[in-house]
N, C-alpha and C positions, 0 to 999 in steps of 0.2 A: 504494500500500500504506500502512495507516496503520501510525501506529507506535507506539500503545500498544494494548493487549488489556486488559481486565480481568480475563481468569481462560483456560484453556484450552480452553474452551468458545466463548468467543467468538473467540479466534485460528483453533479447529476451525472455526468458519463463516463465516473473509473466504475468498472466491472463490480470493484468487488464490496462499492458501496452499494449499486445494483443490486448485489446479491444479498446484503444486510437488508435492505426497504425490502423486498419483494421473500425473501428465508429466510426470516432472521434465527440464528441460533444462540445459543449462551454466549460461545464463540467469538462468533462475529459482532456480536451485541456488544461483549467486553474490549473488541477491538477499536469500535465507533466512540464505546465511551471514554478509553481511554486517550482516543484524539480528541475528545471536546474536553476533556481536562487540560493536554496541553495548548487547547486552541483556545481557551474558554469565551475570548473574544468574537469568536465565531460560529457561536449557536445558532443566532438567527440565520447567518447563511446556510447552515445545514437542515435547519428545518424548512428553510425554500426548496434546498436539492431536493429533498424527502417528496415536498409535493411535487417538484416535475417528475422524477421516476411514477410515485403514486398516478399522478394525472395522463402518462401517456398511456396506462394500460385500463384507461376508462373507459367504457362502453361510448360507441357513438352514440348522441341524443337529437332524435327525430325535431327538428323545426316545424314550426306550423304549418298547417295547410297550404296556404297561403304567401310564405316565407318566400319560396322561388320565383313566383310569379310577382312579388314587390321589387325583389331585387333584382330579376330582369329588365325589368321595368323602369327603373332606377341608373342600371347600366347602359341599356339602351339609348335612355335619355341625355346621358352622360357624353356614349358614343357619336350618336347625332350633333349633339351640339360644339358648332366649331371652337376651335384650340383659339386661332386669332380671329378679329372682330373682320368681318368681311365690309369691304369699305361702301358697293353697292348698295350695301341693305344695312346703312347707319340708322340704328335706334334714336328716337330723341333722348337727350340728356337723362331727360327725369325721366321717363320711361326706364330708360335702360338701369337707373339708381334702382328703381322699383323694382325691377327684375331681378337684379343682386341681391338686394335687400332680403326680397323674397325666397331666393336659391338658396342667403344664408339661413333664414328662418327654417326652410325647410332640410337642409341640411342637419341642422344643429336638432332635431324633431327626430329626424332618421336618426342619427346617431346615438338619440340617449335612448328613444324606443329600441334599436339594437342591444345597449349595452345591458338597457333592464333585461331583455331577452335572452340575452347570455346568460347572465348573472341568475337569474329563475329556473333556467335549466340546465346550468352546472350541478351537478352532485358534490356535496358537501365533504371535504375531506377532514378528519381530526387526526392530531397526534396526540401523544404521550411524552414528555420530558426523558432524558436520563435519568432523573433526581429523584422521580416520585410521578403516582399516580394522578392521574386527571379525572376531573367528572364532566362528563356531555351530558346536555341537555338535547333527545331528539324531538325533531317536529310534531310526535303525537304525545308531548309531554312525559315520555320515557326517562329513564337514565342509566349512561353506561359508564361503569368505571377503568380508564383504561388501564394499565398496571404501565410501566415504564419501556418505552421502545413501542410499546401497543399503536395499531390506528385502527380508524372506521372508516368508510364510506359510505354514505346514503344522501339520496336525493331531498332537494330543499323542498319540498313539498309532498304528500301522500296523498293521493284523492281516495276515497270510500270504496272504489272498487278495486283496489289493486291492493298485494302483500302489502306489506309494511320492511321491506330488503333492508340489510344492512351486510357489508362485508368488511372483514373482521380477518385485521394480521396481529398474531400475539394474544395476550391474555388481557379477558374484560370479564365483568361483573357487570349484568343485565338485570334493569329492573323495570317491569313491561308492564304497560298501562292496558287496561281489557277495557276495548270497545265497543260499545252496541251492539254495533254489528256483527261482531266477532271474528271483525279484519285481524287476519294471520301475521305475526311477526315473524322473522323468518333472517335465522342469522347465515351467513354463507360464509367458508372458510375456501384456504386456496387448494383444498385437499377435494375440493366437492361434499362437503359435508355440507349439510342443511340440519339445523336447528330450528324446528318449528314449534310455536308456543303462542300461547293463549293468556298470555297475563301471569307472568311469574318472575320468581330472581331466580339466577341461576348466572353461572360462569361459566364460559370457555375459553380454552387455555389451546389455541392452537402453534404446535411444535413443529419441530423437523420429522419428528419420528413418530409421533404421534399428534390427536386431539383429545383432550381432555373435557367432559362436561360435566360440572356435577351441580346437581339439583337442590336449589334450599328449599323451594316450594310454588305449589302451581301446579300444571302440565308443562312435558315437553316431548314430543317428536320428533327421533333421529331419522335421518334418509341418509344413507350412505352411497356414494356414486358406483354404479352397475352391479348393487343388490337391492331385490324387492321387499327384502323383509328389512319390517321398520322396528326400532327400538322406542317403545313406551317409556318414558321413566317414573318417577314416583320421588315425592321429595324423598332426601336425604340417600339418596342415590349415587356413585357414581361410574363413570362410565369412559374408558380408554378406547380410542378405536385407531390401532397401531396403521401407519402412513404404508406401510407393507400387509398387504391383505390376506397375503399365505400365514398372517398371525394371529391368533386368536384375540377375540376380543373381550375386553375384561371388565364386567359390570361386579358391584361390591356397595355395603353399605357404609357409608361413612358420617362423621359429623360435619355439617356443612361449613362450620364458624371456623372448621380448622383453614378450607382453603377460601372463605371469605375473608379471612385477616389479614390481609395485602393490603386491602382496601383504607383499612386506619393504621395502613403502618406496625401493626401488630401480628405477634407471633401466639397464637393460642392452639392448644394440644390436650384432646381430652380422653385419656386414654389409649395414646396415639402410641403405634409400635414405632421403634428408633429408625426403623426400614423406611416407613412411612415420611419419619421425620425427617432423614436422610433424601429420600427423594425429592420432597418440596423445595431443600436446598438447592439439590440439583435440578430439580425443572426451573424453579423460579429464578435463584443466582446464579447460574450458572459453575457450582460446586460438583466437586467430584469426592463423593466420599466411599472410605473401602473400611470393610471392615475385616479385621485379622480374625476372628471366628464370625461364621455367618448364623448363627444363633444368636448374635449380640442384637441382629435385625428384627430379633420377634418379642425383644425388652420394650414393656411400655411407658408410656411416662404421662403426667399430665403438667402442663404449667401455663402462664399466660402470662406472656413477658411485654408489656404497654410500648415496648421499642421495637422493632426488628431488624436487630442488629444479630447475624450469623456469629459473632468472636461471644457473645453474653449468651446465645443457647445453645454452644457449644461446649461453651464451660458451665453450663447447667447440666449439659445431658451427662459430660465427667462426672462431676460431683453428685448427684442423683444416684448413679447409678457403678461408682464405685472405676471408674474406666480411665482411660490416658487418651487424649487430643493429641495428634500429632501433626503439625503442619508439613505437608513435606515441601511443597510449595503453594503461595499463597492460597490458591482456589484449589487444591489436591489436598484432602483432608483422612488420617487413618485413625481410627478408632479400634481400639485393643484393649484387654483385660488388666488390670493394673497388676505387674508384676509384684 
């Protein structure tokens, strides 16, 4: 990765920021972040790259009816009327004032009518900070909490007969308003997963390797791309469905508030095995933890720590439970029996 850009344009076109926006993994996440620590001046240029990658891979959006045939029309008018003023067919003075005048009025008419137009039917893009979690507010009075590196897309408006779409890189926390009508929410991952719901909270955490959803409460609706059988969930649920489909899929019950605590920055565990505990690490921080007996992974623990700082429930899960932290490097963490 190099490490100077000259504008966010060219940061938008190294490959391998490409591949952070569009796959992000622990990885590449730790890579990005660790250049807006040393850039720290230049966050807001990276959050522009962010949206041009996001915004080239945007669906085209149909124009009005009507759209082509204005600005035909428009053009035309354009094209017909001469460059230089032809000297046989001098306009009078004030006439010809009136005519400008008018060209400009009408100009300046086109151009914000366009711009509103655009602006209406662009699709909404959200990020997520390095630092810490974000909360969206969407159009049907929804909210999604993005976890760090997370985004959203969805369209700035929903009319009553269409889903309610949102697509979704990284890990969110959804919390879905039920409408009358019983318009479909409907989260989309870049795996082809569909997340269908009816007014509930619920998170997904989509990965490299896998999607994560797990259910606090409501209904939810899995569709997996090219199988027919759909996954029901049931609060307190939750449900892995590995990015390689030769792998089994892993439904289980859990307590929801364990992997809702992202959201306030908190770490809470209730009755949670170290395996468990272990994982969250490594999904969420990007941590690699091993353990020198694998039995240590089925030790449970409970605690609720108001910070979530990895270095404070790591030296909890030691002392709890009688064991040795061993850094080997910063993010590669080994846990062992205390000699």
């Amino acid at each position: 990765m190099k490490n100077e850009y000259s504008s966010a344009e060219a940061l938008a076109a190294d490959p391998a920021f490409i591949e952070w926006v569009q796959h992000p993994t622990p990885t590449n996440m730790a890579v990005w972040e660790r250049w807006l620590v040393q850039h720290p001046d230049r966050s807001a240029e990276l959050n522009l790259a962010r949206q041009l990658v996001t915004m080239w891979q945007l669906s085209p959006v149909n124009p009005p009816a009507d759209a082509q045939a204005t600005v035909w029309a428009a053009v035309q008018a354009q094209k017909n009327s001469p460059v230089y003023p032809v000297r046989q067919h001098r306009t009078a003075p004030t006439r010809r004032r009136r005519i400008g005048a008018l060209a400009t009025v009408v100009g300046a008419v086109l151009l914000l009518v366009g711009t509103v137009w655009y602006w209406q039917t662009q699709p909404v893009v959200e990020y997520a900070g390095a630092d810490e979690p974000r909360t969206v507010t969407l159009p049907d009075g929804s909210t999604v909490v993005l976890n760090t590196g997370a985004s959203v897309r969805f369209p700035r408006h929903w009319s009553a007969d269409e889903d309610r779409t949102v697509w979704l890189v990284g890990k969110a926390q959804f919390s879905v308003t039920h409408q009358s009508n019983k318009q479909r929410f409907i989260v989309q991952t870049p795996d082809q997963l569909r997340v269908e719901v009816l007014g509930t909270v619920f998170t997904v955490d989509e990965q490299e390797r896998q999607t994560r959803v797990v259910l606090n409460s409501g209904r939810v609706r899995l569709h997996m791309a090219g199988q027919p059988k759909l996954i029901n969930m049931v609060p307190g649920e939750l449900v892995d469905i590995p990015a390689n489909t030769r792998q089994a899929i892993v439904r289980r019950r859990v307590e929801p508030a364990v992997y809702s605590a992202w959201t306030t920055r908190q770490f809470i565990f209730d009755n949670t095995t170290l395996g468990d505990m272990a994982d969250l690490l490594t999904q969420d921080l990007g941590y690699r933890i091993e353990f020198a007996d694998s039995t240590l992974r089925n030790r449970r623990m409970t605690i609720h720590l108001p910070t979530r700082d990895p270095a404070i429930l790591l030296a909890a899960i030691a002392e709890a439970n009688d064991l040795t932290v061993s850094t080997v490097t910063p993010n590669h963490i080994r846990i062992s029996p205390k000699l």
